[in-house]
C-alpha positions in Angstrom: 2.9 -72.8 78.8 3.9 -76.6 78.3 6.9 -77.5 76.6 4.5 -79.2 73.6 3.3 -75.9 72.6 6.8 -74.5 71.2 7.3 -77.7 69.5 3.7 -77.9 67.7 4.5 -74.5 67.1 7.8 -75.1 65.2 6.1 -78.1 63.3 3.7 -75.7 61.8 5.8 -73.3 60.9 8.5 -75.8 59.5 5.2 -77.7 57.4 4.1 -74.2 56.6 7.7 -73.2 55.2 7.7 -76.9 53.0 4.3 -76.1 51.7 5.4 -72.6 50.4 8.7 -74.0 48.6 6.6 -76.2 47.1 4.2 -74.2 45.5 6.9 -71.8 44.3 8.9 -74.6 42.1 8.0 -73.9 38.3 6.2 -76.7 37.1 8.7 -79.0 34.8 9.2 -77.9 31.3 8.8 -81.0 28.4 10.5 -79.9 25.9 9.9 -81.9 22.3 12.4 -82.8 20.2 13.0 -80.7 17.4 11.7 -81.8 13.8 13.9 -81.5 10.9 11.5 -79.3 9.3 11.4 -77.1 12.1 13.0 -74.1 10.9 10.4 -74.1 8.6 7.7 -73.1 11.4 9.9 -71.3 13.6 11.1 -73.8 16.5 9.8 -77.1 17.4 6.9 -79.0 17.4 4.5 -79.6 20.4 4.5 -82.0 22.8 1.4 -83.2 21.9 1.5 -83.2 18.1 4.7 -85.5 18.5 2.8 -87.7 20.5 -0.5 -87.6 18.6 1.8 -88.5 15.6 3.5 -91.1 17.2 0.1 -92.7 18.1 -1.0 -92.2 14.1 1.8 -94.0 12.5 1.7 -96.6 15.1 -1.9 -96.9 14.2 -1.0 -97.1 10.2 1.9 -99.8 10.9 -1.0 -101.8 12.9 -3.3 -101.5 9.9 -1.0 -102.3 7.5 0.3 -105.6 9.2 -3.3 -106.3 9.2 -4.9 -105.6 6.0 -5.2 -108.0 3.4 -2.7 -107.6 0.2 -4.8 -106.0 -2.7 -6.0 -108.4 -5.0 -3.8 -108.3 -8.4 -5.7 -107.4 -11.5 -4.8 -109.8 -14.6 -5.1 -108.4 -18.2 -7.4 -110.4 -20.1 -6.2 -109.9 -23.9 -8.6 -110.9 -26.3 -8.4 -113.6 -29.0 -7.0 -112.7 -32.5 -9.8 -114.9 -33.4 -12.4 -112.7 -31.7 -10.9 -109.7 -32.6 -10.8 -111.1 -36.7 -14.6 -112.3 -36.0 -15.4 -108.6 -34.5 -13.9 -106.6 -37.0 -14.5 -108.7 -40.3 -17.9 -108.9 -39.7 -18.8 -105.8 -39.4 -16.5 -104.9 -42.5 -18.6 -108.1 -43.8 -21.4 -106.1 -43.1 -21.1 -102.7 -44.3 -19.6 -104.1 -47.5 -22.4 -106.1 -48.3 -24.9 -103.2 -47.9 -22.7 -101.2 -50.0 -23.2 -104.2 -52.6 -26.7 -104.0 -52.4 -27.1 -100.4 -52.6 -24.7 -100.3 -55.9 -25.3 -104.2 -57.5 -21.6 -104.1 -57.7 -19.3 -105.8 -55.4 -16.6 -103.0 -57.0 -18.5 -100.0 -57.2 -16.2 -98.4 -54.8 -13.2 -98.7 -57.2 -15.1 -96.3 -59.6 -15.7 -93.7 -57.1 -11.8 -93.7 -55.9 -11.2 -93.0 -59.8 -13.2 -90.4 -60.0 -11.4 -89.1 -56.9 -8.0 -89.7 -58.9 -9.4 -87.3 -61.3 -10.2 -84.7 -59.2 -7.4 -84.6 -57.0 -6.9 -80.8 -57.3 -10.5 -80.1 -57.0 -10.4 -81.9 -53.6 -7.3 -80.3 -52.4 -9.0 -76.7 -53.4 -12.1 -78.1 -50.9 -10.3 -79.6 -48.4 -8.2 -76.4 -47.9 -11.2 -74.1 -47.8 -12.7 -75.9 -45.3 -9.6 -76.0 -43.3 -8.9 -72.3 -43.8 -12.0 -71.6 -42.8 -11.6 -73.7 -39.3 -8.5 -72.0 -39.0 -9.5 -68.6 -39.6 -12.5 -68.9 -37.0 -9.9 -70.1 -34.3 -7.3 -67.0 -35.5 -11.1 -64.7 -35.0 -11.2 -66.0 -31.3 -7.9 -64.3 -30.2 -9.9 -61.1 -30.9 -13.1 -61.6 -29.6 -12.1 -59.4 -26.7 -12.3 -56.0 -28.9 -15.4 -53.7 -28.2 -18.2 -53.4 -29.6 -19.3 -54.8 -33.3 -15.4 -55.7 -34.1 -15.1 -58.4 -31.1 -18.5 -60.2 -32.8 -17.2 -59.8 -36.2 -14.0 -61.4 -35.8 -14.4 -65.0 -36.2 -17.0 -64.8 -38.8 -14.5 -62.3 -41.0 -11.1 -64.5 -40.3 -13.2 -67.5 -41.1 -14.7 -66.1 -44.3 -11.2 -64.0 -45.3 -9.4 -67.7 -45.0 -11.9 -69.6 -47.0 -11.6 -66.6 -50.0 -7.9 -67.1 -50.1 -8.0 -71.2 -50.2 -10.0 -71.1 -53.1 -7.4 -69.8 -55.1 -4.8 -72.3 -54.5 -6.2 -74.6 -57.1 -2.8 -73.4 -59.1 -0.4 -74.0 -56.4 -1.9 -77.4 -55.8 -1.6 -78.1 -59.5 2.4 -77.4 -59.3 3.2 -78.9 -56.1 1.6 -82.2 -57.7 3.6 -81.9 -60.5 6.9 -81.3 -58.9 5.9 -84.3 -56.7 4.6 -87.0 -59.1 4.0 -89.9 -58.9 3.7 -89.3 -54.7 0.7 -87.4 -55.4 -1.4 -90.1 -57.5 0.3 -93.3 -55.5 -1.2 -92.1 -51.8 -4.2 -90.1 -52.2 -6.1 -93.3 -52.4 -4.8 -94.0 -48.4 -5.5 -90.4 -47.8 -8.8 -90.1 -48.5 -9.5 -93.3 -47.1 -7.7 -92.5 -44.0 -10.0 -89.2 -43.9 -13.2 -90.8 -44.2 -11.4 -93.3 -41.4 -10.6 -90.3 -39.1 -14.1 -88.9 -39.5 -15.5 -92.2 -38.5 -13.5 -92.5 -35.6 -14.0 -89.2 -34.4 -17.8 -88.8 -34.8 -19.4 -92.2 -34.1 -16.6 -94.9 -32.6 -15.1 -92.5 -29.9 -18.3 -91.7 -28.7 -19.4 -95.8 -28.6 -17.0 -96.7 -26.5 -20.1 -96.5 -23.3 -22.5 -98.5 -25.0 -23.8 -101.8 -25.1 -21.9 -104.3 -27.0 -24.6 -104.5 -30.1 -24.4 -100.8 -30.2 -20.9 -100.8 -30.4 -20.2 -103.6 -33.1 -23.2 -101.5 -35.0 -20.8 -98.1 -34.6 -17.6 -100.4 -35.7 -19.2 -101.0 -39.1 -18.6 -97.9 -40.9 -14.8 -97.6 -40.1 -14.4 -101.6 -40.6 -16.3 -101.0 -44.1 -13.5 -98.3 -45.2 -10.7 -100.1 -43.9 -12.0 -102.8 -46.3 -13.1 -101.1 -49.0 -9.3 -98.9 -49.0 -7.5 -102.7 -49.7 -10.1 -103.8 -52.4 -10.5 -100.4 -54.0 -7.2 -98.2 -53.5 -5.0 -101.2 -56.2 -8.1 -101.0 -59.0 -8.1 -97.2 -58.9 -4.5 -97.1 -59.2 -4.5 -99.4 -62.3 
């Protein structure tokens, strides 16, 4: 045998030996740092959601250097003198129909005195029908009995309400009394502020989507009370 062979032989083996060492290493370990929330989950967070995070709010900075600044929205306020013109002629309006309809330009002043008259009667009414409301909504909280007593429960706290308001016609009477002259002095604004309130709630609340000729058309009934509370509220006091 030539003396090449033991040394090919003894490269081999030495390659052989390199290879083996080699394979055997354990692969290197990247270990992510730690988030501060990670106690929360249990240990740290992936490589790969570190770096796919890193990419994301690189990718926001990037966008937000080149976005444009939002455009700034300025308030137009309408003019007083629009707003005046608005509202006064619709009050212009319904007042004038009123007019027509009574052929006086004071017929409301008459009806607030007959109201002034019959202030105890209207409290009587006014707290039957809210006795009754309230009674229905008391009813509700037992809807949830069985049978015939869980239908009959709104109906019979609405009704049992509206029987006992009718019989505060005295207790209105004495509260009045022990409050004169409140009583008389404001239940001009009151009533006008109901017949206000149930115009807003029933027709200009629900305008607020429509066209604009639509929606000076629903400001005409509560711009004709508002009107009709300063003309007629001083002569029905007088």
């Amino acid at each position: 045998m030539s003396a090449t062979a033991p040394v090919g032989k003894a490269a081999r083996s030495r390659k052989r030996k390199e290879m083996h060492s080699t394979s055997a290493a354990p692969a290197a370990v990247v270990v992510a740092p730690s988030s501060r929330w990670a106690w929360l989950r249990g240990g740290g967070a992936p490589a790969a959601a570190v770096a796919g995070k890193a990419t994301r709010s690189k990718k926001r900075q990037k966008h937000s250097k080149g976005a444009p600044a939002p455009a700034v929205a300025v308030a137009v306020q309408p003019s007083r003198w629009r707003w005046l013109a608005y509202n006064g002629g619709a009050a212009a309006v319904g007042h004038s129909l009123l007019w027509a309809a009574a052929d006086d330009p004071m017929a409301g002043a008459e009806f607030m005195g007959r109201v002034m008259t019959s202030l105890v009667s209207l409290g009587v009414t006014v707290a039957v029908v809210g006795g009754a409301y309230v009674g229905w909504k008391a009813g509700g909280l037992l809807k949830g009995l069985p049978g015939v007593a869980g239908l009959a429960a709104r109906p019979a706290g609405a009704l049992g309400a509206a029987l006992w308001a009718q019989g505060t016609g005295p207790l209105i009477s004495d509260g009045m009394a022990a409050l004169a002259p409140w009583p008389v002095l404001l239940a001009p604004l009151a009533v006008a502020g109901a017949f206000g309130a149930v115009c807003w709630l029933y027709l200009e609340r629900h305008a607020a989507g429509w066209a604009a000729p639509l929606r000076w058309a629903a400001r005409i009934p509560l711009a004709t009370v508002t009107l009709s509370s300063l003309l007629y509220t001083p002569g029905a006091l007088l």
